[in-house]
Structures are given as C-alpha cells and as structure tokens.
Residue, then its C-alpha position, 0 to 999 in steps of 0.5 A: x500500500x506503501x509503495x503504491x502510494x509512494x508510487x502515485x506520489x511520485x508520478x503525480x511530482x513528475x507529471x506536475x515538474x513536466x508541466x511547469x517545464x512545459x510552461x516555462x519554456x512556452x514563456x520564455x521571453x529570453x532572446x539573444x542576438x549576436x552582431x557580427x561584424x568588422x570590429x576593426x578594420x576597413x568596414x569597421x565604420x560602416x558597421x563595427x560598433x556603431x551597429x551594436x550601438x544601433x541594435x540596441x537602440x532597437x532593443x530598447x524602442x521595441x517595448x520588450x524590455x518594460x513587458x519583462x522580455x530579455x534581450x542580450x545583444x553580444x558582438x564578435x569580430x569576424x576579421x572578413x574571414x568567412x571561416x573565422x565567422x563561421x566558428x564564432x556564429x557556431x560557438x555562439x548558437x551552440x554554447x551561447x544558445x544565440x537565437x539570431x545573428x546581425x549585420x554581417x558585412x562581408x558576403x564572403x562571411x555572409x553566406x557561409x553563416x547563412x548556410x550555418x544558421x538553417x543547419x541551426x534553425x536560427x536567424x540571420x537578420x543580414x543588414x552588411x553584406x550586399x550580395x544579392x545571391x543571399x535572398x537569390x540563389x543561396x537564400x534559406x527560410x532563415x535568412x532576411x536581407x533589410x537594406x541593400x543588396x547589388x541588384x540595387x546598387x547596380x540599378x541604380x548607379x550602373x543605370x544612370x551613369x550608363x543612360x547619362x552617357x557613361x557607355x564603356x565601363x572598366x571595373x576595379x573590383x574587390x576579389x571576393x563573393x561581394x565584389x564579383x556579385x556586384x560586378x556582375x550585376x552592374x555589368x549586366x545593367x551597363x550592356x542591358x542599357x547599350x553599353x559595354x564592358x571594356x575590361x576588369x581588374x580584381x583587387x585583393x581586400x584591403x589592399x593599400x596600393x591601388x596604383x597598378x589597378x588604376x593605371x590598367x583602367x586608367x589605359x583602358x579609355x573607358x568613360x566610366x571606372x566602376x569601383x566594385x568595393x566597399x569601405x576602406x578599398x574604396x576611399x583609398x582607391x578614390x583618394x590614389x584616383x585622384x592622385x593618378x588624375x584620373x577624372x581630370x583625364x575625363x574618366x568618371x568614377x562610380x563609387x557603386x558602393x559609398x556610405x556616409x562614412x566614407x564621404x566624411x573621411x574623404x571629405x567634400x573637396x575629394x568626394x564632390x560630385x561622386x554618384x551612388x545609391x543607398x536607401x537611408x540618409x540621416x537627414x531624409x525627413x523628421x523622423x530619419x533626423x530625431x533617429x539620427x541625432x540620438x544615434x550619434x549622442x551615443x555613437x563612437x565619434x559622434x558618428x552620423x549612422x550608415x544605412x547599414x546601421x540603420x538597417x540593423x536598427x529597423x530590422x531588428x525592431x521587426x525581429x522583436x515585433x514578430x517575437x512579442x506578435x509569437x508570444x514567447x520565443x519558440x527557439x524555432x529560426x524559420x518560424x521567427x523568419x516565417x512571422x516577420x514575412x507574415x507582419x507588416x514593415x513599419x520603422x521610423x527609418x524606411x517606412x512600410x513595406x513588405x518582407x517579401x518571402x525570399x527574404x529581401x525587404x521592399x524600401x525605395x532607394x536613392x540616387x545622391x551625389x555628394x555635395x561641393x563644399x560650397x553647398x554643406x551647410x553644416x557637419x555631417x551635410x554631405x548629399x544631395x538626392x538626384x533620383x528616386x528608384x521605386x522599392x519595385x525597382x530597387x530589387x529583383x523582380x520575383x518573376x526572375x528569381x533563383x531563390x527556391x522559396x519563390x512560388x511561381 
C-alpha cells in the first residue's frame, strides 16, 4: 500500500515538474542576438560598433524590455574571414544558445553563416553584406536581407551613369563573393542599357596600393571606372584616383558602393560630385533626423549612422515585433523568419513595406551625389538626392528569381 502510494506520489511530482517545464519554456521571453561584424578594420565604420550601438537602440524602442522580455545583444569580430565567422556564429548558437545573428558585412562571411544558421534553425537578420545571391540563389527560410543588396546598387548607379552617357565601363573590383556579385550585376545593367564592358581588374581586400589597378583602367579609355568595393578599398582607391588624375583625364568614377562614412573621411573637396545609391540618409525627413541625432549622442565619434546601421536598427525592431506578435520565443529560426514575412514593415527609418518571402525587404532607394563644399551647410551635410528608384525597382523582380522559396 506503501509503495503504491509512494508510487502515485511520485508520478503525480513528475507529471506536475513536466508541466511547469512545459510552461516555462512556452514563456520564455529570453532572446539573444549576436552582431557580427568588422570590429576593426576597413568596414569597421560602416558597421563595427556603431551597429551594436544601433541594435540596441532597437532593443530598447521595441517595448520588450518594460513587458519583462530579455534581450542580450553580444558582438564578435569576424576579421572578413568567412571561416573565422563561421566558428564564432557556431560557438555562439551552440554554447551561447544565440537565437539570431546581425549585420554581417562581408558576403564572403555572409553566406557561409547563412548556410550555418538553417543547419541551426536560427536567424540571420543580414543588414552588411550586399550580395544579392543571399535572398537569390543561396537564400534559406532563415535568412532576411533589410537594406541593400547589388541588384540595387547596380540599378541604380550602373543605370544612370550608363543612360547619362557613361557607355564603356572598366571595373576595379574587390576579389571576393561581394565584389564579383556586384560586378556582375552592374555589368549586366551597363550592356542591358547599350553599353559595354571594356575590361576588369580584381583587387585583393584591403589592399593599400591601388596604383597598378588604376593605371590598367586608367589605359583602358573607358568613360566610366566602376569601383566594385566597399569601405576602406574604396576611399583609398578614390583618394590614389585622384592622385593618378584620373577624372581630370575625363574618366568618371562610380563609387557603386559609398556610405556616409566614407564621404566624411574623404571629405567634400575629394568626394564632390561622386554618384551612388543607398536607401537611408540621416537627414531624409523628421523622423530619419530625431533617429539620427540620438544615434550619434551615443555613437563612437559622434558618428552620423550608415544605412547599414540603420538597417540593423529597423530590422531588428521587426525581429522583436514578430517575437512579442509569437508570444514567447519558440527557439524555432524559420518560424521567427516565417512571422516577420507574415507582419507588416513599419520603422521610423524606411517606412512600410513588405518582407517579401525570399527574404529581401521592399524600401525605395536613392540616387545622391555628394555635395561641393560650397553647398554643406553644416557637419555631417554631405548629399544631395538626384533620383528616386521605386522599392519595385530597387530589387529583383520575383518573376526572375533563383531563390527556391519563390512560388511561381
């Protein structure tokens, strides 16, 4: 009789501890994010600290906090090596139990992360890497692509120097999956607008010599000097441009990737005139300027954010709005992806628009071109919109996408 009781004891205990686990975990309101990025070298200024900065910005405007969620932000240096990524994007959802992973500049460390986290089923919220492949050939029902990609880069610059008059292009091109994707989109729009491709030299990441890749564009005539790099690669290759006279010779240069940052280190004598696409700029309505303004109170030299910075911040609100919309956190990456794609985008930043299912964030872009000195009115006031490319426009039509998870 003892021990029958002792038994029903026991199994009523065990039914009652299961329960409560089972409660608890359907509770959980814990998320952790990892940023990684750059911390230090040549894209560090347009992510680096300043995106964990951002991050947390979005932590803290998402409301989470005061209805008793929490929310660790971490960060690693990914050093721009794909392999070193991976390991840190491995230690961290296998020891760290990270549940989604931010920013990730570099497409190189991009996709081999991207490929990591559907293995894991965790989330990869991609706001720095620029290859269009991350939402085409090679997206995953993990992954989101916020801000940019090199579909837009080259729709958007490669279009309207090529239909501006600039038909012959020469490209100086970062050797590495960025680089050759945004290379091969810009060409395709050069020929796809009558233009032509007379030639292309690949140049090593964060090389500091740009003088023998300029003299091979320089020799080439071409109207048009495509820089296909990013960050540091290209504020030096702008700065030895001018060194060598390329535009005084009456070549053009294409940053087809420019930031803010990159415009306040070469400052507006040595930037003026340049033309590029992005889809944020601090200072484009009252919203994007109060954001701002707290952003670099807060930010490592008073640093106006980059778009990428302000796709982290967006993309990550939305990443918490599908956690608070799911109730708890089901530790479940394609299922978090699954209801951001269900709700609607609306951040301070860029606005509405959908997410659509191959992970790419429908935003409008801008065709600027940097101020003359003579035309900033005051620290930080460097562009000047030329154009607007519809959200339509500014990425790849679904109809021709490789992306497996588009239904056609």
């Amino acid at each position: 009789m003892t021990t029958t009781f002792a038994r029903r004891s026991a199994a009523l205990l065990a039914c009652a501890a299961f329960g409560f686990a089972t409660s608890a975990f359907a509770q959980d309101k814990t998320v952790k994010i990892g940023v990684l990025n750059d911390m230090s070298s040549l894209y560090a200024d347009i992510g680096g600290p300043n995106s964990v900065v951002a991050i947390k910005m979005a932590v803290e405007d998402s409301g989470l906090l005061k209805k008793g969620w929490t929310i660790d932000v971490i960060s690693g240096d990914h050093q721009n090596k794909p392999d070193v990524g991976v390991n840190i994007a491995r230690q961290w959802i296998d020891n760290d139990k990270i549940d989604a992973i931010a920013d990730t500049p570099n497409s190189g460390v991009a996709l081999a992360v991207s490929n990591l986290v559907k293995e894991k089923n965790a989330v990869l919220l991609n706001s720095g890497a620029a290859s269009a492949d991350l939402t085409g050939k090679a997206c995953t029902p993990n992954t989101v692509s916020y801000t940019y990609d090199t579909y837009m880069l080259a729709n958007g610059t490669g279009k309207a120097l090529t239909k501006a008059g600039g038909d012959s292009w020469f490209f100086l091109t970062a050797d590495y999956a960025f680089g050759h994707a945004l290379e091969r989109d810009t060409t395709a729009v050069v020929t796809a607008n009558g233009g032509k491709v007379l030639g292309s030299v690949k140049h090593p990441i964060n090389t500091a010599d740009f003088s023998s890749f300029l003299l091979q564009a320089q020799s080439s005539k071409a109207k048009v000097v495509g820089l296909a790099n990013a960050g540091g690669d290209t504020t030096n290759s702008i700065k030895q441009a001018a060194e060598f006279g390329i535009v005084q010779g009456g070549q053009k240069l294409a940053a087809l990737l420019l930031f803010i940052n990159d415009v306040h280190s070469l400052g507006l004598k040595t930037a003026q005139g340049l033309t590029f696409t992005e889809s944020f700029y601090w200072d484009m309505n009252d919203q994007t300027r109060a954001w701002s303004k707290r952003f670099s109170a807060l930010a490592n030299k008073n640093a106006m954010p980059s778009m990428t910075q302000a796709g982290n911040y967006a993309m990550v609100l939305h990443y918490l709005k599908a956690m608070d919309a799911l109730g708890s956190n089901p530790h479940d990456g394609a299922k978090v992806v699954a209801k951001m794609k269900e709700l609607p985008t609306d951040d301070p930043l860029f606005g509405k628009g959908p997410l659509r299912e191959d992970g790419r964030r429908l935003i409008p872009a801008y065709l600027f071109e940097v101020k003359k000195p003579e035309e900033s009115k005051g620290p930080w006031d460097y562009y000047k919109q030329i154009a607007t490319i519809a959200a339509e426009d500014a990425a790849k039509p679904l109809k021709d996408s490789e992306c497996p998870l588009v239904k056609k």
